[in-house]
PDB file of N, CA, C, O and CB in Angstrom:
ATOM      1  N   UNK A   1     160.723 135.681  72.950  1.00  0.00           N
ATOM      2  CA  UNK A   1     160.120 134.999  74.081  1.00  0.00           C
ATOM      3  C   UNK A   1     159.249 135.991  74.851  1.00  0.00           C
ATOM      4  O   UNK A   1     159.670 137.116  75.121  1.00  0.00           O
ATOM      5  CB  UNK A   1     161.208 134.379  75.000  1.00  0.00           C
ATOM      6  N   UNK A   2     157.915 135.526  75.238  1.00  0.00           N
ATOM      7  CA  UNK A   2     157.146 136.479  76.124  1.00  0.00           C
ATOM      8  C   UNK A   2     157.483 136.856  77.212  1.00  0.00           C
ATOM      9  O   UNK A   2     158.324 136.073  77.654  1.00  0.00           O
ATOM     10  CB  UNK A   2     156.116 136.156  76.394  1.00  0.00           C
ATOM     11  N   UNK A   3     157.315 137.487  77.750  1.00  0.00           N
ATOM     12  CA  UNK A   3     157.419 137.866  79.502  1.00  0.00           C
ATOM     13  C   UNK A   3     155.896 138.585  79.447  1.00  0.00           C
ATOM     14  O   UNK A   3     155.177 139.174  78.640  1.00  0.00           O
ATOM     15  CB  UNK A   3     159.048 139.244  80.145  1.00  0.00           C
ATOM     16  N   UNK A   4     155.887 137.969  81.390  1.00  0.00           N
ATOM     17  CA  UNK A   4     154.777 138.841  81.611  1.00  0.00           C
ATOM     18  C   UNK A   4     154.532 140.204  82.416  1.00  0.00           C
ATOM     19  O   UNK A   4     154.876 139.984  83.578  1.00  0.00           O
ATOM     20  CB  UNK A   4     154.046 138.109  82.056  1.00  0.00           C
ATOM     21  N   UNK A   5     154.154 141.299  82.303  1.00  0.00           N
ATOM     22  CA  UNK A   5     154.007 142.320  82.175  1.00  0.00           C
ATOM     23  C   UNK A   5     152.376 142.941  82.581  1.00  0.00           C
ATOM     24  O   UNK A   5     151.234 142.666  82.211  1.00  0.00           O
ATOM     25  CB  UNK A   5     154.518 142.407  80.966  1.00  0.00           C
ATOM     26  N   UNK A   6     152.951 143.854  83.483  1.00  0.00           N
ATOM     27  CA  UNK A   6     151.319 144.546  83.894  1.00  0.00           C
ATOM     28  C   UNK A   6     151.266 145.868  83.157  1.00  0.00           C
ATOM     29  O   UNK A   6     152.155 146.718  83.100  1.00  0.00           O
ATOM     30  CB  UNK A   6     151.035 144.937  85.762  1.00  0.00           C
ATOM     31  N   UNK A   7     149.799 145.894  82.482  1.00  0.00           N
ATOM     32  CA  UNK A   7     149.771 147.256  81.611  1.00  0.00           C
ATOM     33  C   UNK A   7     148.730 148.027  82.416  1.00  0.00           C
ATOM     34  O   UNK A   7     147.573 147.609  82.374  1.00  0.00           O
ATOM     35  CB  UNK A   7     149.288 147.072  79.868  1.00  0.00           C
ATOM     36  N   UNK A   8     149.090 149.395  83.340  1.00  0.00           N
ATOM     37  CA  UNK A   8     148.214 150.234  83.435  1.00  0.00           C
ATOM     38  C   UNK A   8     147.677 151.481  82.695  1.00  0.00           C
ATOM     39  O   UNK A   8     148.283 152.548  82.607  1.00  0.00           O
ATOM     40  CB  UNK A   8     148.437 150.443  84.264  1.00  0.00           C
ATOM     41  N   UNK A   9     146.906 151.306  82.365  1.00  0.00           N
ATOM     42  CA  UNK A   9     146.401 152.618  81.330  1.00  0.00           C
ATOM     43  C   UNK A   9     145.801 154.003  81.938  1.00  0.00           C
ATOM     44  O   UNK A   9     145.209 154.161  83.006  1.00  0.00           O
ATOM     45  CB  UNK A   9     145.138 152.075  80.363  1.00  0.00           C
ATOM     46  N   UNK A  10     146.074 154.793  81.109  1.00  0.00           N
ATOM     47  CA  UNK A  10     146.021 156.733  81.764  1.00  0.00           C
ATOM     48  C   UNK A  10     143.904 156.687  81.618  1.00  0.00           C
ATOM     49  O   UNK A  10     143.240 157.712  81.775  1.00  0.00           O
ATOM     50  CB  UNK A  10     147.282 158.672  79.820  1.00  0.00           C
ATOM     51  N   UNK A  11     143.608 156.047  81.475  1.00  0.00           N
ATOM     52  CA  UNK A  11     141.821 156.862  81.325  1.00  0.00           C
ATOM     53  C   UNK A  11     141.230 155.369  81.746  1.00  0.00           C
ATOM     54  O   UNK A  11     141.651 154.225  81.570  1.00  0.00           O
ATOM     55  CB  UNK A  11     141.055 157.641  79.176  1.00  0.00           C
ATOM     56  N   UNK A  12     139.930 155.985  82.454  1.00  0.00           N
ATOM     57  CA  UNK A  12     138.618 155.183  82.623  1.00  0.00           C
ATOM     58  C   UNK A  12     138.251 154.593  81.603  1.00  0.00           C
ATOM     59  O   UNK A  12     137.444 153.692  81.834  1.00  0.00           O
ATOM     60  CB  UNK A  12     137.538 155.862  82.990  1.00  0.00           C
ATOM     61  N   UNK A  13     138.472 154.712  80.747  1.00  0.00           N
ATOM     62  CA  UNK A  13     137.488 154.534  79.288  1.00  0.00           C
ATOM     63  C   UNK A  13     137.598 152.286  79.382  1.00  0.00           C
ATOM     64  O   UNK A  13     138.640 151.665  79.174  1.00  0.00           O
ATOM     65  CB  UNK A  13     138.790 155.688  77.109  1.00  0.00           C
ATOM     66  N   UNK A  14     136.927 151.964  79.555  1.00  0.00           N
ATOM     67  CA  UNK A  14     137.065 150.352  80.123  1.00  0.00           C
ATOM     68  C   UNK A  14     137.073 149.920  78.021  1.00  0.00           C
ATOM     69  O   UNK A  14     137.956 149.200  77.553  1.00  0.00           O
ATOM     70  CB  UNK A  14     135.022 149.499  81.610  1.00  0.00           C
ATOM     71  N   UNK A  15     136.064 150.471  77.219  1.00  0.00           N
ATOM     72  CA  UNK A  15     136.621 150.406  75.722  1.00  0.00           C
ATOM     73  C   UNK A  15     138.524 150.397  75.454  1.00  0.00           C
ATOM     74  O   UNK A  15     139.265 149.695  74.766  1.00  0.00           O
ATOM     75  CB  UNK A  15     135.905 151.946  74.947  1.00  0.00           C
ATOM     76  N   UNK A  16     138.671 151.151  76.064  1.00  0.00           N
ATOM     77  CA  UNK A  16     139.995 151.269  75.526  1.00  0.00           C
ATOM     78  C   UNK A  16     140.903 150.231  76.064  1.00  0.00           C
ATOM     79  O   UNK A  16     141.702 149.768  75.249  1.00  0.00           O
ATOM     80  CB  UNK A  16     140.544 152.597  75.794  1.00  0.00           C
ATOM     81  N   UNK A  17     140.953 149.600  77.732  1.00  0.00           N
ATOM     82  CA  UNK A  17     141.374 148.177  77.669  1.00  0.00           C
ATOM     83  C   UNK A  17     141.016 147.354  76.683  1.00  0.00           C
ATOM     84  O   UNK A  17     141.810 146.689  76.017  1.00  0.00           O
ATOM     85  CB  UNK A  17     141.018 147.559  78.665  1.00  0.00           C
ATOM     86  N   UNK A  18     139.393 147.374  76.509  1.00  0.00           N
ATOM     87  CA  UNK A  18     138.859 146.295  75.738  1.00  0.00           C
ATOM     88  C   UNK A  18     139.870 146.332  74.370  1.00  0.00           C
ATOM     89  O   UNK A  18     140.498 145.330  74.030  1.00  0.00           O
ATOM     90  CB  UNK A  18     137.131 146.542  75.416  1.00  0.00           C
ATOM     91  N   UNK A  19     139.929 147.361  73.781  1.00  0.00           N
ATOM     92  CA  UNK A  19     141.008 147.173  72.112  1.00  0.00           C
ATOM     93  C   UNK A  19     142.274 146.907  72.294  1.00  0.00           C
ATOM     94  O   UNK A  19     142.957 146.197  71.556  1.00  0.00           O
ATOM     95  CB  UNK A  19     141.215 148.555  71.096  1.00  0.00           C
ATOM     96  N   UNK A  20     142.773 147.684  73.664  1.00  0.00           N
ATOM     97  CA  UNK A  20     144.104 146.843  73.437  1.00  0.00           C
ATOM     98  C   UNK A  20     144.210 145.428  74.295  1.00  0.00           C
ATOM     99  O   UNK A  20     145.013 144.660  73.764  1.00  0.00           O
ATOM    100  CB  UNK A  20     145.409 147.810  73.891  1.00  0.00           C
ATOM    101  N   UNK A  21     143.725 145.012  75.236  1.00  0.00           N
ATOM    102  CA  UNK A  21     143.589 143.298  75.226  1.00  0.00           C
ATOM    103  C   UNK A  21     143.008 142.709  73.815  1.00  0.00           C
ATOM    104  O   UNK A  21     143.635 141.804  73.264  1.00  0.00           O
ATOM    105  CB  UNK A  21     142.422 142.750  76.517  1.00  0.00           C
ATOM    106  N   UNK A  22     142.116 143.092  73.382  1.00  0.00           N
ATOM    107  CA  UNK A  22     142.036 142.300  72.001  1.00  0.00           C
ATOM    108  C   UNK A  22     143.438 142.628  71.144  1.00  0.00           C
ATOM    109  O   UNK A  22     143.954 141.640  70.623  1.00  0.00           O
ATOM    110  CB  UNK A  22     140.574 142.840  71.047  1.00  0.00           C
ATOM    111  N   UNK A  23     143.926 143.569  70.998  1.00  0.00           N
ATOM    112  CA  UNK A  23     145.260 144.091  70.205  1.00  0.00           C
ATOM    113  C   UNK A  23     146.047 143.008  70.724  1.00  0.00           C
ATOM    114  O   UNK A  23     146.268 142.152  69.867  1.00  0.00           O
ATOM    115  CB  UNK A  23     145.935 145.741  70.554  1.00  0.00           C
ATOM    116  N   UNK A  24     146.614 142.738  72.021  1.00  0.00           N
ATOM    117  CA  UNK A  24     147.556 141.685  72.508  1.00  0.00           C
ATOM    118  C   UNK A  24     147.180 140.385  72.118  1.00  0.00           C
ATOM    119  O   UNK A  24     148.173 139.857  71.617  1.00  0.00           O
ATOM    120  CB  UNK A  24     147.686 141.683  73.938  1.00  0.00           C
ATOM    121  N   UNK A  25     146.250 139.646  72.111  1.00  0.00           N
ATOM    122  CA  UNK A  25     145.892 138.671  71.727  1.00  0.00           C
ATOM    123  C   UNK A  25     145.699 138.663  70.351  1.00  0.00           C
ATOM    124  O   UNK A  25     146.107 137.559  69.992  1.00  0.00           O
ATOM    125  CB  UNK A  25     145.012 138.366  72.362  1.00  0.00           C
ATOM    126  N   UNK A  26     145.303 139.279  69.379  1.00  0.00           N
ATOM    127  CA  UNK A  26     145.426 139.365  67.645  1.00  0.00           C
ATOM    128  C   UNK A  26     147.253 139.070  67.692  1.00  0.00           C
ATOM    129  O   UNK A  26     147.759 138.235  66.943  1.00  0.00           O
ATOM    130  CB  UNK A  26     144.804 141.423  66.746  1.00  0.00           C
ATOM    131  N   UNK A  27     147.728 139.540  68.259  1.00  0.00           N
ATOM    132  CA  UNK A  27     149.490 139.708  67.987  1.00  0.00           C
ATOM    133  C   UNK A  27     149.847 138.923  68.764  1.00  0.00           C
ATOM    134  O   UNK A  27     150.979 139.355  68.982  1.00  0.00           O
ATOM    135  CB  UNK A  27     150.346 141.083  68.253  1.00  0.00           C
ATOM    136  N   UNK A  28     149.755 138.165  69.302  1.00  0.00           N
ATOM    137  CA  UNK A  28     149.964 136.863  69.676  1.00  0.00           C
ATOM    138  C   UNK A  28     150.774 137.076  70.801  1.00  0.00           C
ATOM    139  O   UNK A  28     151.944 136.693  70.798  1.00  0.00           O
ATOM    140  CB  UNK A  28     150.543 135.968  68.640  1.00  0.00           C
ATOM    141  N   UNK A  29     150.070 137.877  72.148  1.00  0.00           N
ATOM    142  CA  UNK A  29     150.421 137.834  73.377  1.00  0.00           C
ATOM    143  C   UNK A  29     149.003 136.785  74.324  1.00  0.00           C
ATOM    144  O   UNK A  29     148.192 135.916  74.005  1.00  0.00           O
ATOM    145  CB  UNK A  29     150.658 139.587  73.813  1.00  0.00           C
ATOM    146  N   UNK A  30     149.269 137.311  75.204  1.00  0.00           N
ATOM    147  CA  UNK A  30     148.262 136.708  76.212  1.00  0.00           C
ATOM    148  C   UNK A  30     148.017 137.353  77.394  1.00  0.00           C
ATOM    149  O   UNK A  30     148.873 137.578  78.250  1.00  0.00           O
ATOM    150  CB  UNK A  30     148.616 135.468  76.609  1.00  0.00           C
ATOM    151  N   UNK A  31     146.684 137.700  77.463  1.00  0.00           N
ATOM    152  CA  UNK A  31     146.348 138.436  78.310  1.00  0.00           C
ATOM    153  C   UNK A  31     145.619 137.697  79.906  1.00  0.00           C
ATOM    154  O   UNK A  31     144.526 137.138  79.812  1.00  0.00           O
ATOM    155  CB  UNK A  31     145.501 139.302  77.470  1.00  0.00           C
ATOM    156  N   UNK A  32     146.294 137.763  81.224  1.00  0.00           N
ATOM    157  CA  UNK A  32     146.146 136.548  81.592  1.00  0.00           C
ATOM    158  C   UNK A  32     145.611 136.969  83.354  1.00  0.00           C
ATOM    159  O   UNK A  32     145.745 136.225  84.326  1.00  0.00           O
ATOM    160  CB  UNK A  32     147.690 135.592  81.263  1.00  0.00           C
ATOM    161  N   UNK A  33     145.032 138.289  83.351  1.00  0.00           N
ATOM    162  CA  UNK A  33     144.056 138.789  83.682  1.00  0.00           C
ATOM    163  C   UNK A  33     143.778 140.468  83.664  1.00  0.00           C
ATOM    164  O   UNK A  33     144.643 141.326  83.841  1.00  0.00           O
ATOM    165  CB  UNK A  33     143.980 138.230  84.753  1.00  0.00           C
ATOM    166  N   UNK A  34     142.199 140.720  83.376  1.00  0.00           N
ATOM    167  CA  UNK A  34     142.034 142.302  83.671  1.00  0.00           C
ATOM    168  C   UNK A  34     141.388 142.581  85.375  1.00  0.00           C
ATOM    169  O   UNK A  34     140.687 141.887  86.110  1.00  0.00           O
ATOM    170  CB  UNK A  34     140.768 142.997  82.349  1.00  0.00           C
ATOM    171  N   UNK A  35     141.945 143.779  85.511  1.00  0.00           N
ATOM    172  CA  UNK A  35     141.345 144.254  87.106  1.00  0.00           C
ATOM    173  C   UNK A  35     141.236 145.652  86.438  1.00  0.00           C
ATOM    174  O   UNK A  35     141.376 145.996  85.265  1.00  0.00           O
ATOM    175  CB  UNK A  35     142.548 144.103  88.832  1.00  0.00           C
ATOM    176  N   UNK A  36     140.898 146.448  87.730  1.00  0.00           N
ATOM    177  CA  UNK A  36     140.965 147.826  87.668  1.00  0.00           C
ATOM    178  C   UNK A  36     141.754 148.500  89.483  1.00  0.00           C
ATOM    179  O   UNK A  36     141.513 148.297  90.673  1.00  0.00           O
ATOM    180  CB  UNK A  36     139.095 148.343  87.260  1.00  0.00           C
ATOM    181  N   UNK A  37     142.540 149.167  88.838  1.00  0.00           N
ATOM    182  CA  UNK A  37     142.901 149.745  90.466  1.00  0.00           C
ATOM    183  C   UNK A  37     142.625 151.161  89.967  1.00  0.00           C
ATOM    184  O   UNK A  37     143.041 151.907  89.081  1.00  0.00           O
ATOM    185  CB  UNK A  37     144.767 149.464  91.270  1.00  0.00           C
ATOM    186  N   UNK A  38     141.387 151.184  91.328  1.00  0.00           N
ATOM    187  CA  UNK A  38     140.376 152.470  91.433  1.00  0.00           C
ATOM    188  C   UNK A  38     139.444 151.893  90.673  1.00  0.00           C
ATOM    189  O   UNK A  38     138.849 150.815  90.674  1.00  0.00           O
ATOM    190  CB  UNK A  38     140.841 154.018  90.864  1.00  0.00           C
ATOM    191  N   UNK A  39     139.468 153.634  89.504  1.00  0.00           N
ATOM    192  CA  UNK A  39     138.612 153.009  88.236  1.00  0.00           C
ATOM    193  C   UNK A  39     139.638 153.152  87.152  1.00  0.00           C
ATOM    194  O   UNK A  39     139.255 153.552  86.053  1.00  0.00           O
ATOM    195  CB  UNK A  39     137.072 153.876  87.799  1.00  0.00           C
ATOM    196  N   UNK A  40     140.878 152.872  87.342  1.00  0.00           N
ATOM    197  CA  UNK A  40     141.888 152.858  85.908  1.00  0.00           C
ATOM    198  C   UNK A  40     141.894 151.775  85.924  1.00  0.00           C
ATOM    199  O   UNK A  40     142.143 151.249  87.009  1.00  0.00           O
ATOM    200  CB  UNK A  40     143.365 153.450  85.724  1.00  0.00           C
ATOM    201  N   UNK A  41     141.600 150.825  84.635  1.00  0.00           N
ATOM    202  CA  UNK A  41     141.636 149.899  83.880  1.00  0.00           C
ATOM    203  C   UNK A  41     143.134 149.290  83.544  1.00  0.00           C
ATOM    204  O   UNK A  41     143.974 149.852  82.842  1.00  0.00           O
ATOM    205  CB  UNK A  41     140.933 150.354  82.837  1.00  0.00           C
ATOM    206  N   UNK A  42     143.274 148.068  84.175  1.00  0.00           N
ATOM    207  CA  UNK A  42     144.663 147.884  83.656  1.00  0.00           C
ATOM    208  C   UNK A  42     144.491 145.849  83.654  1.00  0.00           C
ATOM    209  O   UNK A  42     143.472 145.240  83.978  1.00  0.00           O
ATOM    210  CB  UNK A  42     146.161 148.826  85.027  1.00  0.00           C
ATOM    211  N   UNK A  43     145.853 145.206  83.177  1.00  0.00           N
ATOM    212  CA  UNK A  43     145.580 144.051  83.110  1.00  0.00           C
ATOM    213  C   UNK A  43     147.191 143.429  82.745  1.00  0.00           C
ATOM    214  O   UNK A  43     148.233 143.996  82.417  1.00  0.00           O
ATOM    215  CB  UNK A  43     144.332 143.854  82.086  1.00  0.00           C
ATOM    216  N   UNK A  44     146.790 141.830  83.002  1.00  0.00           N
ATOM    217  CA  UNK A  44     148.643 141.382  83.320  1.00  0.00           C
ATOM    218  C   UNK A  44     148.376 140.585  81.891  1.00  0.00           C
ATOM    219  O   UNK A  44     147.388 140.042  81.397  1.00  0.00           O
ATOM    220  CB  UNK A  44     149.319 140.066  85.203  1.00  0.00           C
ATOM    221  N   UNK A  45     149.911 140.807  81.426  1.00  0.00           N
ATOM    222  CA  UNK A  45     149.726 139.667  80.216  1.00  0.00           C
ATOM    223  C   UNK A  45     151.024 138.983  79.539  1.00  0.00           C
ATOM    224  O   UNK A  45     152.001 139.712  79.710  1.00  0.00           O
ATOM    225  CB  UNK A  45     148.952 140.377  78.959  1.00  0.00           C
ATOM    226  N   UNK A  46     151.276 138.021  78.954  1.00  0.00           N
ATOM    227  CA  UNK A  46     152.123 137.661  78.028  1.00  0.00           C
ATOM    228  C   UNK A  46     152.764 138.679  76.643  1.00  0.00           C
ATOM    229  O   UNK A  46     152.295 138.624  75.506  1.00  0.00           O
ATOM    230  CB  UNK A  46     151.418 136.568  77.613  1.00  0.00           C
ATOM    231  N   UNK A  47     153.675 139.388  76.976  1.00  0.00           N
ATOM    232  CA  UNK A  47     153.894 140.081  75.799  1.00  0.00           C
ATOM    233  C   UNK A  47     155.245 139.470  75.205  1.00  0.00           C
ATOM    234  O   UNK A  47     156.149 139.060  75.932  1.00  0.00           O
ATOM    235  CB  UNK A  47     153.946 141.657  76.074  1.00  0.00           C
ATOM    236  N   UNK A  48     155.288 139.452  73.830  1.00  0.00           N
ATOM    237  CA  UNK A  48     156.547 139.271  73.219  1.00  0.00           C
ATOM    238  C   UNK A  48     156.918 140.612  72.548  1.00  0.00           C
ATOM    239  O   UNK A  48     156.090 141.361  72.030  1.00  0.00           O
ATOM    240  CB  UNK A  48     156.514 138.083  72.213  1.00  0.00           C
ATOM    241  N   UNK A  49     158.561 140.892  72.623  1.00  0.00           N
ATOM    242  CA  UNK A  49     158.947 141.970  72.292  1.00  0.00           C
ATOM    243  C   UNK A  49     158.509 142.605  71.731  1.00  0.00           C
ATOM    244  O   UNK A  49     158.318 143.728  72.198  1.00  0.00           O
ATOM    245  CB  UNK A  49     159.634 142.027  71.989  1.00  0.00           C
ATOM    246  N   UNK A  50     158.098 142.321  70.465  1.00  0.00           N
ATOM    247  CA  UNK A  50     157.238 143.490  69.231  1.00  0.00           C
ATOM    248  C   UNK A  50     155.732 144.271  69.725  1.00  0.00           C
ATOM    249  O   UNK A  50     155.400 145.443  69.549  1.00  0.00           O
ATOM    250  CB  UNK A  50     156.666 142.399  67.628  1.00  0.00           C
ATOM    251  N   UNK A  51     154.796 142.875  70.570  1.00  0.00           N
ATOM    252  CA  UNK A  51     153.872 143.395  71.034  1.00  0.00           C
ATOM    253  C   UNK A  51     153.793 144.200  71.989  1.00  0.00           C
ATOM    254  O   UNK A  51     152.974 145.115  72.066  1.00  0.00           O
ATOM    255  CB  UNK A  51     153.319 142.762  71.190  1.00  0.00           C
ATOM    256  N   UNK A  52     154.996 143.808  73.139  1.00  0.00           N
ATOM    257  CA  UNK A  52     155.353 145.176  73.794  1.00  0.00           C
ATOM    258  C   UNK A  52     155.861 146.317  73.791  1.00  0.00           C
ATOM    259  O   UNK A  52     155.820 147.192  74.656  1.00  0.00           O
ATOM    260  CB  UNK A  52     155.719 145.141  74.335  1.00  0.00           C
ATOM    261  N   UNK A  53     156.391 146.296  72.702  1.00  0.00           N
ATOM    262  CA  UNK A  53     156.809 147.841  71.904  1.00  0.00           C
ATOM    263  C   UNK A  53     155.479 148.736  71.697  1.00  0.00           C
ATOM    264  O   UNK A  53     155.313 149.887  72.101  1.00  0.00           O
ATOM    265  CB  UNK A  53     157.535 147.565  70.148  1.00  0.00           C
ATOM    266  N   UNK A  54     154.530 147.894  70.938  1.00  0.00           N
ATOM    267  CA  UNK A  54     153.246 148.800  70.631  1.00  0.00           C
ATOM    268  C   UNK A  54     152.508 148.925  71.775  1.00  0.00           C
ATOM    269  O   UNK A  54     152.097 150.062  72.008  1.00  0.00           O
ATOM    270  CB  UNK A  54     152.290 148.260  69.542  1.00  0.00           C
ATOM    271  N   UNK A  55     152.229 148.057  72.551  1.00  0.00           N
ATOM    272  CA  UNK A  55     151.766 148.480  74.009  1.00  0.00           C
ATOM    273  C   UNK A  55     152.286 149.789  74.522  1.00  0.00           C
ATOM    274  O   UNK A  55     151.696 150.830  74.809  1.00  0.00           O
ATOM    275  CB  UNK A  55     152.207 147.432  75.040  1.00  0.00           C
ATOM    276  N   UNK A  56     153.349 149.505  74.552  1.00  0.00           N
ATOM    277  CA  UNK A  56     154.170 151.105  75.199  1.00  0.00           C
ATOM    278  C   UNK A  56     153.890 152.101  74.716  1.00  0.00           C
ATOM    279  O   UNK A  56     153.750 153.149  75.347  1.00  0.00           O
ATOM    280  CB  UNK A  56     155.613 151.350  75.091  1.00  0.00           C
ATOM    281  N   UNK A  57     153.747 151.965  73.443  1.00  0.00           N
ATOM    282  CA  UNK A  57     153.598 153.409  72.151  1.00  0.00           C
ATOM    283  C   UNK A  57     151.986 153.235  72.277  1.00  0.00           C
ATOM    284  O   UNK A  57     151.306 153.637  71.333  1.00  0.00           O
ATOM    285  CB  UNK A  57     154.410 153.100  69.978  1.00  0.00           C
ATOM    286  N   UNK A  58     151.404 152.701  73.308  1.00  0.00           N
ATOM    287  CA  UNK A  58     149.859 153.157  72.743  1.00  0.00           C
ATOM    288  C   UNK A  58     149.595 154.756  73.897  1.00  0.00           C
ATOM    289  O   UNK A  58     150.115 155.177  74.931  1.00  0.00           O
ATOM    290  CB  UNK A  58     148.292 151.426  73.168  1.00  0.00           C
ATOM    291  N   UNK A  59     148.790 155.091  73.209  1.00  0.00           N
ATOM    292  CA  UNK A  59     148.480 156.249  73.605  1.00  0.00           C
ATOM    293  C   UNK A  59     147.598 156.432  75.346  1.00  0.00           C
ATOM    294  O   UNK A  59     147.723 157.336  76.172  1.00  0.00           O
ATOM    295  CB  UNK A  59     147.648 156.697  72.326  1.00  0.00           C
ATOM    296  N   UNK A  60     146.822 155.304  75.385  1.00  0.00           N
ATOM    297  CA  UNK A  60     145.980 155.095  76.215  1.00  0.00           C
ATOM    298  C   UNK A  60     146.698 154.383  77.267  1.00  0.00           C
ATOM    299  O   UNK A  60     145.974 154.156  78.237  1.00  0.00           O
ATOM    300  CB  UNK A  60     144.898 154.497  75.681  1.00  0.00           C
ATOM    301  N   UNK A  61     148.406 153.781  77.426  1.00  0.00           N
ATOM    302  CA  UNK A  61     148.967 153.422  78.276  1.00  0.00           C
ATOM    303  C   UNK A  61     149.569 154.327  79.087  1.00  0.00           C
ATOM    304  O   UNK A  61     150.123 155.288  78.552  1.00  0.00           O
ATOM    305  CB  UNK A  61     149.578 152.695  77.898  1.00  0.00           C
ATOM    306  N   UNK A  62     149.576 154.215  80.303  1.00  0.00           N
ATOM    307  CA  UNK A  62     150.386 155.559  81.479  1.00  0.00           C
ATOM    308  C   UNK A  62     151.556 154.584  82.104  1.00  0.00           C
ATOM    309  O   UNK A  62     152.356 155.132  82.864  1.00  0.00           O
ATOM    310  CB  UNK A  62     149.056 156.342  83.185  1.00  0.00           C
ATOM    311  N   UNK A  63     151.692 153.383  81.879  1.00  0.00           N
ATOM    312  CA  UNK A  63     152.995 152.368  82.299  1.00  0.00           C
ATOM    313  C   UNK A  63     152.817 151.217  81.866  1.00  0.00           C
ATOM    314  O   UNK A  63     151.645 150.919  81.639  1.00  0.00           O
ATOM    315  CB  UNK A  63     153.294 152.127  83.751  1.00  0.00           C
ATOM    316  N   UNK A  64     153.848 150.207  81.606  1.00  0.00           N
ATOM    317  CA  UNK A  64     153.819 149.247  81.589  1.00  0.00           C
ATOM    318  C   UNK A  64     155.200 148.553  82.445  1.00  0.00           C
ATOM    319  O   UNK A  64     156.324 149.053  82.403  1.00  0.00           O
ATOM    320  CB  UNK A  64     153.541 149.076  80.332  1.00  0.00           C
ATOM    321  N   UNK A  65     154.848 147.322  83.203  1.00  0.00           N
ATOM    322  CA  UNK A  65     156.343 147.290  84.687  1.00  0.00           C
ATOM    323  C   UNK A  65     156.001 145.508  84.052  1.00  0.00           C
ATOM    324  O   UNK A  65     154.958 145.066  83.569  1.00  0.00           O
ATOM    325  CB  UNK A  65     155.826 147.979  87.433  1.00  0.00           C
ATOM    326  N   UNK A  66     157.382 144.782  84.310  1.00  0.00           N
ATOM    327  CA  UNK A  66     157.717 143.522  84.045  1.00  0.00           C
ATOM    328  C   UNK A  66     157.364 143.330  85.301  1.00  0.00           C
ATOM    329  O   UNK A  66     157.462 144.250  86.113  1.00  0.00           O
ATOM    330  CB  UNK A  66     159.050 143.101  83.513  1.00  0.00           C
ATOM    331  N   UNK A  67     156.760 141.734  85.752  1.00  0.00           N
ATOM    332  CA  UNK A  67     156.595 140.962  86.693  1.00  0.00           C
ATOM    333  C   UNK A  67     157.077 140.611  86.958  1.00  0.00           C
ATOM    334  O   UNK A  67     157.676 140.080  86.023  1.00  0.00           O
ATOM    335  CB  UNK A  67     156.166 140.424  86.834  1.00  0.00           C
ATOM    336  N   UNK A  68     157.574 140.308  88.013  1.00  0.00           N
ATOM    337  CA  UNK A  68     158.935 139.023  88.306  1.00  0.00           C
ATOM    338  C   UNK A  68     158.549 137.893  87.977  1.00  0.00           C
ATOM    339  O   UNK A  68     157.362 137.568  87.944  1.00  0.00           O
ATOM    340  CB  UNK A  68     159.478 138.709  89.834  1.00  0.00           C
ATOM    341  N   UNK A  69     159.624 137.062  87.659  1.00  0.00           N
ATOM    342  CA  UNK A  69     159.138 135.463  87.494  1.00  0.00           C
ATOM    343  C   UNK A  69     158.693 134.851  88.500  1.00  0.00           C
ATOM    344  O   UNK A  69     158.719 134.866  89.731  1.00  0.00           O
ATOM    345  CB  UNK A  69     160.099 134.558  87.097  1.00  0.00           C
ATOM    346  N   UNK A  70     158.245 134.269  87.572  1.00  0.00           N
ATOM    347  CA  UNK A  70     157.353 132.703  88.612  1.00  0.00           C
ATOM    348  C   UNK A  70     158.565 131.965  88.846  1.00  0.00           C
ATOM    349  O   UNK A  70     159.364 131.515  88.025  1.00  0.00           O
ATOM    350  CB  UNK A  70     155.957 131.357  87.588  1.00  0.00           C
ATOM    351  N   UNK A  71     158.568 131.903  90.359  1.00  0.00           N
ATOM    352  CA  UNK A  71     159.220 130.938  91.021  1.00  0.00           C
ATOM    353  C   UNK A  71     158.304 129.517  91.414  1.00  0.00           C
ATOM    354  O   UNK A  71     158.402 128.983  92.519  1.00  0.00           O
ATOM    355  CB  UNK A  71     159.759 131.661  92.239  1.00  0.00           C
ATOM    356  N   UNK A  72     157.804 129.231  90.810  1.00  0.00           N
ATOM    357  CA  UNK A  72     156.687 128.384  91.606  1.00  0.00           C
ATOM    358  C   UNK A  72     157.340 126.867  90.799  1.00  0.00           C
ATOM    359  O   UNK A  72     158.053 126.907  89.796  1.00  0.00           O
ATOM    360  CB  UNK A  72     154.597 128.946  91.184  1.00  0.00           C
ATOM    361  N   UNK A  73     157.030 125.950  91.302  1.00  0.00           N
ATOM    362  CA  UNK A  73     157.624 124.586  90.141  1.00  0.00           C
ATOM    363  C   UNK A  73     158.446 124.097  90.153  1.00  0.00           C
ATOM    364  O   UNK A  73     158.663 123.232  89.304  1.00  0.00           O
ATOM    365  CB  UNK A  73     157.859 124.637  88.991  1.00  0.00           C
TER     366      UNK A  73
END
């Protein structure tokens, strides 16, 4: 089951969000918005376990923190 999850990444490089939001979505997460705080590139998304394993292990990530649930509904 997915949870959603904010990924901030260690470098400017706005390419390197770009591959891993495409990476999450090829692997069947959902990426369900990008921002930048400062100029580090980061973005919230749907991950399911496996895809968040490799998120974590990517090189270009400096954290990844679970969201709390939506209480809304």
């Amino acid at each position: 089951m997915a949870r959603s999850y904010t990924v901030v990444l260690n470098t400017t490089d706005v390419d390197a969000a770009k591959r891993l939001t495409d990476h999450v979505r090829a692997k069947g997460g959902a990426v369900t918005s990008r921002y930048d705080i400062g100029s580090i590139p980061a973005f919230a998304a749907e991950l399911p376990p496996d895809v968040l394993a490799a998120v974590e292990a990517d090189g270009d990530v400096d954290y990844v923190e679970a969201n709390p649930p939506d209480r809304t509904g």
